[in-house]
C-alpha positions, 0 to 999 in steps of 0.5 A: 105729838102730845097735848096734856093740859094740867096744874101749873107750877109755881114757875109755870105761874110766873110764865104765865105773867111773862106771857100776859106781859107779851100780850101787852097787858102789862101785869105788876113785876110781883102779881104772880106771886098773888095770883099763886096763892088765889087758888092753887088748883086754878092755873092750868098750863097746857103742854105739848110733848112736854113744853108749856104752850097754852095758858088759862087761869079759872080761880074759885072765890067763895061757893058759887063765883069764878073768875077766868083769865090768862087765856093765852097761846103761844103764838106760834101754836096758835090756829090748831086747836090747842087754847080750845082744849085749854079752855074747854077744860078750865070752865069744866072746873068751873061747873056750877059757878057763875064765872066773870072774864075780862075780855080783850076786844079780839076775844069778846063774840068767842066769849059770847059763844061760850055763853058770856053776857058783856055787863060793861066796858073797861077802858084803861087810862094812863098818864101823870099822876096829879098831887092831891091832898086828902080831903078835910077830914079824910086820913090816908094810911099804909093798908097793911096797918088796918085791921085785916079782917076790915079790910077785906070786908071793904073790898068784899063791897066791890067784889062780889066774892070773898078773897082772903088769900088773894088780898092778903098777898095783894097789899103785901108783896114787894115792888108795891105800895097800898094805901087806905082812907079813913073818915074818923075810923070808916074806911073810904077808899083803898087803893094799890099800886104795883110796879110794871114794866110799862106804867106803875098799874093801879088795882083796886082803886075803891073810894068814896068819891072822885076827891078821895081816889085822887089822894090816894092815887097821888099818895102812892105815887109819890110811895113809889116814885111813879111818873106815869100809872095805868088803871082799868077803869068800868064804864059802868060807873060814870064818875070814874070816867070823868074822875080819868079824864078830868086827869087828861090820862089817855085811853090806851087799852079795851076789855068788857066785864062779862058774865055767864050768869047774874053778876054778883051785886057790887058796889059799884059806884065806889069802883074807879079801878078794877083790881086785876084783869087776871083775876077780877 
């Protein structure tokens, strides 16, 4: 028997999607696609004799930040050892960095053993989105019409590290929708909404205000043909709570934002839905 972990393949990529699906954690049909492209050297597979059976990703943004996620063993691998290993060789990747996760619950005294603070609670909410007309003097526009060096210095606000890459591929895969909002030419909001095989998932959902994030919401579900969405919602920001629940959406999933060091500062008063909980 022999256990080798190494960089997946662009398949292996799309397995791992395939397995977070299994999981429950419903990713978007095409969220591979930008996960390949975050960072090539980020996705290990771990193979026994040669078949895939554990999973991580460890994707580094910018000098000193990483993002862990897609931890997962095969079920019926799992109890010997092997996603240890898996994980044990991913945060050596990440030497140096401050690494960020989105916890399951299952997962979270694990993370606090490996040195992972919780710095707040992620509740995903789902439900029908509302109508909602764009508030006076606010412009809801396709994103992928705005400067893109603007907007990925917007989402640099709510993220803490630069993603260039990452974002580029976000708002323009197929089975997807991305909308901006603009007041006169500043951009006050900005949301996605990808296709999945439960609930359309919204990521990011950046806004202003709790009246811009339910135009854009209701903006891109309208797009897409959306009967229900899910969106991760932080905890950490209170209007984003009640901007969810005002929608009577329904909690339905539980992770926690954990840090091995100090979290990157964020605007995070602006942050009504994260953008992926694979990749942060």
């Amino acid at each position: 028997m022999t256990f080798e972990i190494g960089t997946a393949s662009a398949a292996e990529v799309t397995m791992m999607a395939e397995w977070a699906v299994a999981e429950g954690w419903n990713p978007g049909v095409t969220d591979a696609q930008a996960f390949a492209v975050a960072d090539p050297r980020g996705f290990l597979i771990g193979r026994l004799d040669g078949q895939p059976v554990t999973s991580i990703s460890v994707i580094r943004y910018g000098e000193d930040f990483g993002f862990l996620g897609m931890y997962i063993a095969r079920p019926d691998v799992r109890g010997r050892g092997f996603g240890l290993r898996t994980w044990q060789v991913g945060m050596e990747r990440m030497a140096g960095r401050v690494v960020a996760l989105d916890g399951v619950v299952a997962q979270q005294d694990n993370y606090r053993r490996s040195g992972f603070h919780p710095a707040w609670t992620n509740i995903r909410y789902e439900g029908a989105p509302r109508p909602a007309p764009a508030p006076a003097g606010v412009r809801i526009v396709d994103a992928r019409g705005i400067p893109f060096d603007r907007l990925a210095a917007y989402d640099r606000r709510f993220f803490g590290a630069p993603r260039a890459a990452f974002l580029a591929a976000w708002v323009s895969l197929p089975a997807r929708s991305a909308r901006v909002a603009l007041r006169g030419e500043d951009i006050v909001g900005f949301a996605v909404l990808r296709d999945a095989a439960a609930a359309s998932r919204l990521g990011p959902v950046f806004a202003d205000d709790e009246a811009i994030a339910s135009a854009l919401v209701s903006a891109l579900a309208e797009d897409r043909g959306a009967p229900s969405v899910a969106v991760d919602v932080p905890g950490v920001n209170s209007r984003a709570v009640s901007w969810a629940q005002a929608h009577k959406w329904t909690p339905s999933f539980e992770t926690a934002r954990m840090y091995t060091g100090e979290p990157p500062r964020i605007d995070t008063d602006g942050l009504f839905g994260t953008t992926s909980l694979e990749l942060g």
